[in-house]
C-alpha positions in Angstrom: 0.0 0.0 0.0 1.1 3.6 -1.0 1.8 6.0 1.5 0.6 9.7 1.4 1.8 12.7 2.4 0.4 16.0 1.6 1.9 19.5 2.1 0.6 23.1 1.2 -1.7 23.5 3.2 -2.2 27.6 5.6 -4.3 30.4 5.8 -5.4 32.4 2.9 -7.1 35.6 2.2 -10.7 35.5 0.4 -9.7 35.3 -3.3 -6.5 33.8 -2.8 -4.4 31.1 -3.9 -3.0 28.0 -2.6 -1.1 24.6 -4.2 -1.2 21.9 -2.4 0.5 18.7 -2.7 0.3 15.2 -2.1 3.8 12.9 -2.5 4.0 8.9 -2.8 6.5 7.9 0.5 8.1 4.5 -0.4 6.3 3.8 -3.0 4.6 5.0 -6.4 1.8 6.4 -7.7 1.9 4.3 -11.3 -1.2 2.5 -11.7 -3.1 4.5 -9.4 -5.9 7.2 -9.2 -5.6 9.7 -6.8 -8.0 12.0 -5.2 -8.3 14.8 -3.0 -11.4 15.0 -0.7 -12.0 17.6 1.9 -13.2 17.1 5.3 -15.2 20.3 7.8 -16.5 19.0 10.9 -19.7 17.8 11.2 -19.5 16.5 7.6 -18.5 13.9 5.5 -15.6 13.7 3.1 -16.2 15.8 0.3 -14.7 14.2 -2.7 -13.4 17.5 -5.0 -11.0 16.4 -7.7 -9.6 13.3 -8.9 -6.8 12.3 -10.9 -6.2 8.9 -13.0 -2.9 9.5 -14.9 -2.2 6.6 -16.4 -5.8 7.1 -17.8 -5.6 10.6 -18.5 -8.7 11.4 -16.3 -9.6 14.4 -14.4 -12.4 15.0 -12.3 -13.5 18.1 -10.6 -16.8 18.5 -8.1 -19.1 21.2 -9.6 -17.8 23.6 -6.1 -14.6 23.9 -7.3 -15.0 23.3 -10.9 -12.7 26.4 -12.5 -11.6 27.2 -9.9 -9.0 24.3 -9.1 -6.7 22.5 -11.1 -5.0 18.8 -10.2 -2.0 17.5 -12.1 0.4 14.8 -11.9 4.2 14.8 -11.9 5.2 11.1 -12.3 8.4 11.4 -11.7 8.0 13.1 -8.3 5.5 10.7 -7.3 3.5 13.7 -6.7 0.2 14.9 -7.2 -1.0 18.7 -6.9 -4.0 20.5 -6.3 -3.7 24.5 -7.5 -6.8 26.5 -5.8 -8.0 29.7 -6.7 -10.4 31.8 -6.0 -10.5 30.2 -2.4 -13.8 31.5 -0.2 -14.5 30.9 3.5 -15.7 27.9 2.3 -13.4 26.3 0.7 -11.8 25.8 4.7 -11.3 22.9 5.6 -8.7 19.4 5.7 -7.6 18.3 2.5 -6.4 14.7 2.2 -5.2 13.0 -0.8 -6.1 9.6 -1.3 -4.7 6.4 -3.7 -7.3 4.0 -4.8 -8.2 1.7 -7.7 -8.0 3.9 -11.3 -12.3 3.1 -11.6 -12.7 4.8 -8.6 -11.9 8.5 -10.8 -13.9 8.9 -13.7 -14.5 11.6 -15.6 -17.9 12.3 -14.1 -17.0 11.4 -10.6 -14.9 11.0 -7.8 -15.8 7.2 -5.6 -17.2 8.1 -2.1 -14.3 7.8 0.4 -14.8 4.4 1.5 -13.7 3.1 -1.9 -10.2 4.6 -1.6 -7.9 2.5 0.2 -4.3 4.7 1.2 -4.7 8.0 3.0 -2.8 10.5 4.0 -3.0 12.5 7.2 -4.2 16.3 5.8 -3.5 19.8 5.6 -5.0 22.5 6.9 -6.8 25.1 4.7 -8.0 28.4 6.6 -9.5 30.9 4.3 -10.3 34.8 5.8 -12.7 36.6 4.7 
């Protein structure tokens, strides 16, 4: 099993920007999708974006759709998340997550149950 560990995470002003990232540890990410889902308390996961390189697939939830971008560096093992245009919110844990490749299509992102390697989240504050 992959380990995760992401990194970008802070506080941001209404409007800003932030990239966060989420690196293989002692393993790879070939043959993998990988997701980002965000986490406020009192709710569940929210699955926002997805990635399936090897598949070329991208996925984006409707709340972030244009506003944030994922991409895939193979060769780092590492997979980012640019936001933009962050609002109050868009606060909350990010964690990315490694699962099968059918859990990321191009229509949707697999509830968090499905996805099998997590890492431990960053914090994303957003002032208004």
């Amino acid at each position: 099993e992959v380990q995760l560990v992401e990194s970008g995470g802070g506080l941001v002003q209404a409007g800003g920007s932030l990239k966060l990232s989420c690196a293989a540890s002692g393993g790879s990410f070939d043959g993998y999708a990988i997701s980002w889902f965000r986490a406020t308390p009192g709710r569940a996961r929210e699955g926002v974006s997805c990635v399936s390189p090897n598949l070329g697939i991208t996925y984006y939830a409707d709340s972030v759709k244009g506003r944030f971008t994922i991409s895939s560096d193979m060769a780092k093992n590492t997979v980012y998340l640019q936001m933009s245009g962050l609002s109050p919110e868009d606060a909350a844990v990010y964690y990315c997550a490694a699962g099968n490749n059918a859990w990321c299509t191009g229509n949707k992102v697999y509830p968090s149950s499905y996805w099998a390697s997590w890492g431990q989240g960053t914090q994303v504050t957003v002032s208004s």
